[in-house]
N, C-alpha and C positions, 0 to 999 in steps of 0.2 A: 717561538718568538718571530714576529714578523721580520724581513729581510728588511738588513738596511740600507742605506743609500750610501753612497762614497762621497769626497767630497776634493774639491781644489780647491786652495787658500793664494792669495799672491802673498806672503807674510810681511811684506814690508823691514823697512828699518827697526832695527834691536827699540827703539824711542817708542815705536808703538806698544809698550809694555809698560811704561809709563806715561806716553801722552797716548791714550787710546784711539782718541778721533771715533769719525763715523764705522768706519770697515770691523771694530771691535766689536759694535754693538749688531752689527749684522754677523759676526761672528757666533757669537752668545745667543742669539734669537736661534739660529740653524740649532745650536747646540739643542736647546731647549724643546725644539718641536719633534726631540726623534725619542723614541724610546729607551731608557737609559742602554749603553753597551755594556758590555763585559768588561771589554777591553779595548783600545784602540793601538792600531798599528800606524805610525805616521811614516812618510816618507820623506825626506827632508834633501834639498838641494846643497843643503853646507855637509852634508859627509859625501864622498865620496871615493870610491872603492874600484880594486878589478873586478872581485868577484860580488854578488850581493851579500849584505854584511846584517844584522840585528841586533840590537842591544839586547844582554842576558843579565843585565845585572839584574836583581830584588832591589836593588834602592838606588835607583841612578843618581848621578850627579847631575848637577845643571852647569854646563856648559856653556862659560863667557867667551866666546870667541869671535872677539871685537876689540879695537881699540879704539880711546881718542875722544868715546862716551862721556854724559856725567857718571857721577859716583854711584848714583841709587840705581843705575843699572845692574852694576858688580855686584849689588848686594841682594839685590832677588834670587832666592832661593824655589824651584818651583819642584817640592817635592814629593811627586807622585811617585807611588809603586812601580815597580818594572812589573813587565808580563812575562817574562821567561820562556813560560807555558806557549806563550803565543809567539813566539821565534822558533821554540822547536818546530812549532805546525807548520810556519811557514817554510822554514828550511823544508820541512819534509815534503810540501806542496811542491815549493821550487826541486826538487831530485826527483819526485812524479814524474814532470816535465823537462826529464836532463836536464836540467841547471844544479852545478856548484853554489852551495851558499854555507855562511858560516857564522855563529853566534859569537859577540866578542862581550865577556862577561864583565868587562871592566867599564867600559865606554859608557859618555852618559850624555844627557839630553843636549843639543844645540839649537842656539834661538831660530833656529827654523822650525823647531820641533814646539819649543816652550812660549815661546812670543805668542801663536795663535792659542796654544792650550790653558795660558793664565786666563784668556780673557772668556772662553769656550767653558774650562771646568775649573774655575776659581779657587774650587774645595779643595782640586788636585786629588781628587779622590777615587781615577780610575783608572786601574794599571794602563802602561804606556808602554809599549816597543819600539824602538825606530829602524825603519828601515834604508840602507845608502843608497846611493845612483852611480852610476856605472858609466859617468861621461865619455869616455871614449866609443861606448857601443851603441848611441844614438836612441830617437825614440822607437823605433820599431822594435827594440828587444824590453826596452820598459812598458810597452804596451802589452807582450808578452810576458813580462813579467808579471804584470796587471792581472793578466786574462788566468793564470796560476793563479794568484790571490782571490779571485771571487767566491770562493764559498765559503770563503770569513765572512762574509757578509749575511749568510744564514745561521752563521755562529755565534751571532753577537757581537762581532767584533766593525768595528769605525773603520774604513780605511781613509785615510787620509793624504793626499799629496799637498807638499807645502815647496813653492817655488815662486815664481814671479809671471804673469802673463807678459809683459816686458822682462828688461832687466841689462839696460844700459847706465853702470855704473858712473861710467867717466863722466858719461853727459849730466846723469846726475846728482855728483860732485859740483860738476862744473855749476850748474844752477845754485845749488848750495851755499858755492863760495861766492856767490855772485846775489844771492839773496832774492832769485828771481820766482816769482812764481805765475807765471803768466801763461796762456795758452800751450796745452802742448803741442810737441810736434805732432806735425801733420801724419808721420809715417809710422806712430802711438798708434793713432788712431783706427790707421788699414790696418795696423796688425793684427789690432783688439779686431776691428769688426770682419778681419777675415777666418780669424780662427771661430769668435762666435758663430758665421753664418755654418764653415763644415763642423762643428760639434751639436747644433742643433742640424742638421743635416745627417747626423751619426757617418758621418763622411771619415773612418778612423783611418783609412786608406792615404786618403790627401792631406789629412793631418799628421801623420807619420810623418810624409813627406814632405814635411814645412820648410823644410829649408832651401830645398828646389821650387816649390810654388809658391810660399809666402811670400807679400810684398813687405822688402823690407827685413828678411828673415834676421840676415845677418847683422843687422844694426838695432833690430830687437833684442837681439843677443849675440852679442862676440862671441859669448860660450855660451854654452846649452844648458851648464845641469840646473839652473831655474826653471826651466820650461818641463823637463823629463816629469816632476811628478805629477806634471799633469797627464800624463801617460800612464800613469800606475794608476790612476782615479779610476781613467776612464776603462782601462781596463776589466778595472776589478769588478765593475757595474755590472759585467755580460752582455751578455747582447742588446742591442738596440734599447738602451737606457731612456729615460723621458728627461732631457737635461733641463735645468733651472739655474739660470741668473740671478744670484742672491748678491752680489755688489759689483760694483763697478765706477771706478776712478782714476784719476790717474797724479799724483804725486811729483812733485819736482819738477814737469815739462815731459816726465822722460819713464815714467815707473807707471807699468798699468797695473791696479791694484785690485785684478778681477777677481772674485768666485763665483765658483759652476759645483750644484750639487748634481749628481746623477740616478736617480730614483730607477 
């Protein structure tokens, strides 16, 4: 089987799962143009963990962990197969590479995982793993984590990091409640196009180290674990990947709603 490519999703709000918008449809197109997987291992910025962590169910739950939504949120059911199989390997990748990691058999999908996957494989018809982030260890060990995970990629297997290229909530509340939706900041902006310029650069160096060089790092993100799976993406690619801009938006003033595949 030909080797696949990894991908970054910015998942947006739980609402894009029933209001799709544009970023859905650029979702489902990527899906469509890659050779079916096996399986896909997602990474999801809503678990996070000390150690790296895996879903091991055979039939995960789908995971509401939101409030405040409409109704028909609660009731989407998105119910793909687990991979099991594919948490063992990765565990066993990650302990390759001294890293601790650990299968939690009960744990089931959260809309960082199932938001992009309704809309990617609507059939739900292709085992799913998820994998945690490890917030307090920054991205230079998710990128290592990443760089562990790349020969899922000649396995069959998707990888996937699902977070945010921004991911300033407050502000984007604040718009929200204010009904604004007018230019965004200007500081969206640098961040989007500083991280674009070192990822096509394959600059993974200064990207690691986004939060010392980024302009704006810290007000793209008070906290980080949005940003980290884009570090397990890019990781998982190997070396000097050929990156591609498959969307890019930006939501509320304040939400960049990028993705980057890495071939």
């Amino acid at each position: 089987m030909k080797r696949l490519p990894t991908v970054f999703v910015s998942h947006g709000s739980p609402m894009h799962a029933i209001e799709p918008g544009a970023v859905a449809g650029a979702w489902k197109k990527f899906m469509d143009s890659l050779p079916r997987p096996k399986a896909i291992l997602i990474a999801s910025a809503h678990w996070e963990t000390e150690i790296p962590m895996l879903t091991g169910a055979d039939k995960p739950e789908t995971i509401h962990d939101f409030g405040g939504f409409p109704e028909a949120l609660y009731r989407i059911r998105y119910a793909t197969p687990g991979a099991p199989d594919v948490a063992r390997r990765v565990r066993d990748l990650l302990k390759e590479r001294g890293q601790c990691a650990g299968v939690d058999g009960s744990r089931g999908l959260d809309h960082g995982a199932w938001t992009p996957l309704l809309h990617m494989l609507p059939n739900a018809d292709i085992p799913v793993t998820e994998l945690s982030v490890q917030t307090a260890l920054g991205a230079k060990h998710h990128l290592e984590l990443g760089r562990a995970l790349a020969p899922l990629a000649d396995e069959g297997v998707l990888v996937i990091g699902s977070g945010h290229m921004t991911h300033n909530l407050r502000e984007a509340f604040s718009a929200m409640r204010q009904g604004r939706h007018g230019e965004p900041y200007l500081y969206v902006r640098e961040f989007q196009r500083w991280v674009g310029d070192h990822i096509l650069a394959n600059d993974t160096d200064t990207l690691a180290d986004y939060r010392q060089q980024a302009p704006n790092a810290a007000r793209a993100h008070p906290t980080e674990e949005h940003f980290l799976p884009l570090f397990v993406a890019l990781g998982a690619a190997g070396d000097a990947p050929k990156p591609e801009l498959i969307y890019q938006d930006i939501e509320l003033q304040s939400l960049a709603m990028d993705a980057w595949v890495f071939h």
